[in-house]
C-alpha positions as a printed Julia matrix, in Angstrom:
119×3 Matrix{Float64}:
  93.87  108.37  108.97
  97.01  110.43  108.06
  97.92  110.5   104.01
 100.66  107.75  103.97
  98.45  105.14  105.55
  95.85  105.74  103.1
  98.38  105.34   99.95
  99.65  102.35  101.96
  95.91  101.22  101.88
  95.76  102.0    98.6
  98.94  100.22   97.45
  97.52   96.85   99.63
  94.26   96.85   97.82
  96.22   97.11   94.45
  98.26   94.49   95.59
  95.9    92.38   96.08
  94.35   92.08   92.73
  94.4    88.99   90.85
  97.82   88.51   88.87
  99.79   91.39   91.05
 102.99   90.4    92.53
 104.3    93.81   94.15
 103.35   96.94   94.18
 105.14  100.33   94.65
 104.88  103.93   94.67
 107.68  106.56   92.7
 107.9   110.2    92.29
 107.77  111.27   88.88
 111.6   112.1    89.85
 112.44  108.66   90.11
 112.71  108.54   93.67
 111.21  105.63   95.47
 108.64  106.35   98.24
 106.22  103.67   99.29
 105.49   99.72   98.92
 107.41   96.98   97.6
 109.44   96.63   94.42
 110.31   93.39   92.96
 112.8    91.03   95.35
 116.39   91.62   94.86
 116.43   94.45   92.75
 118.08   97.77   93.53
 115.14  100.24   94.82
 116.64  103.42   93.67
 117.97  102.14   90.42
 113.77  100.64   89.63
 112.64  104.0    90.4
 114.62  105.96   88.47
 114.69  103.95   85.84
 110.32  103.21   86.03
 110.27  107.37   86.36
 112.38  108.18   83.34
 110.01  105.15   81.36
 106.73  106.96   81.69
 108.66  110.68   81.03
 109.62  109.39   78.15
 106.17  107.92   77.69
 104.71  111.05   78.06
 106.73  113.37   75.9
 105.98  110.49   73.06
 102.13  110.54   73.87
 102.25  114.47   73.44
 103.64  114.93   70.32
 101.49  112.63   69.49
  98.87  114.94   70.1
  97.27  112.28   73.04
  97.19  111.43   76.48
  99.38  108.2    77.97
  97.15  106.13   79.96
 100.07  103.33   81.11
 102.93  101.57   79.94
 102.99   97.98   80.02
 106.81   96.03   79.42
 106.34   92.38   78.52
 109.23   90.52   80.55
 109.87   86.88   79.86
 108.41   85.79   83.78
 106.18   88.59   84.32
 104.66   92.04   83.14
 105.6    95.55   84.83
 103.14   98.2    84.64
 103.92  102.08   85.07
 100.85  104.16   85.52
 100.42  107.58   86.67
  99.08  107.69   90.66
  98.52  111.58   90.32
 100.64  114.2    88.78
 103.39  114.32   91.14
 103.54  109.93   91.76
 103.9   107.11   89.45
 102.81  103.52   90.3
 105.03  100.3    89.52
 102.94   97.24   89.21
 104.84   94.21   89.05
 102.65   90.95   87.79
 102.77   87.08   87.38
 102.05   88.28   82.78
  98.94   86.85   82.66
  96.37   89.66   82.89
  94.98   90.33   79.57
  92.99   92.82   78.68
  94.86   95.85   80.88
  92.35   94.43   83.6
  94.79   95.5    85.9
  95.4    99.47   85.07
  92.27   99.75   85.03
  90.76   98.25   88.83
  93.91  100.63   90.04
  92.81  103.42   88.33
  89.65  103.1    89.94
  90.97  102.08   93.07
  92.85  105.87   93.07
  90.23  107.2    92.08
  87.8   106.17   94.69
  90.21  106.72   97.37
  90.16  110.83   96.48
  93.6   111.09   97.79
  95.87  114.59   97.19
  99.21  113.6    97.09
């Protein structure tokens, strides 16, 4: 199986965890590359926007002398959750708000993780 169909694997299994609406795949750039962002919204706007979130994330966590594990924005309808994929990818979890706990962050952590891919 070439590399994108295993991320698109890997996006499908994250997307179907409980409480996950849609899930997509950005370069740390902002760019958009894989999945699906939230209906009606502007792809390369989400991206860049989602990319500079966790940069900014990031730079906080190090002066902070620590390491960012995700960044979760509290919406009125729903969550979004930014979470590094690898160190060149970002992932953009969109959800229905009602996972407490960072259940979420953490099953697609693991779900990376046990998919071993180098991207």
């Amino acid at each position: 199986m070439g590399e994108i169909s295993q991320v698109r694997v890997v996006l499908e299994e994250i997307k179907h965890l409980e409480h996950v609406q849609e899930v997509s795949l950005v370069s740390r750039g902002g760019m958009y590359v894989l999945g699906d962002g939230p209906k009606g919204v502007h792809l390369e706007t989400y991206a860049a926007m989602s990319g500079i979130m966790v940069g900014a994330a990031e730079t906080t966590a190090a002066e902070l002398k620590d390491d960012l594990k995700h960044v979760i924005i509290k919406l009125t309808d729903r969550d979004l959750i930014l979470m590094g994929a690898s160190n060149r990818y970002i992932l953009c979890i969109t959800t229905d708000g009602k996972d407490e706990g960072n259940k979420i962050s953490k099953s697609a952590a693991q779900i990376i993780s046990k998919a071993d891919l180098n991207f």
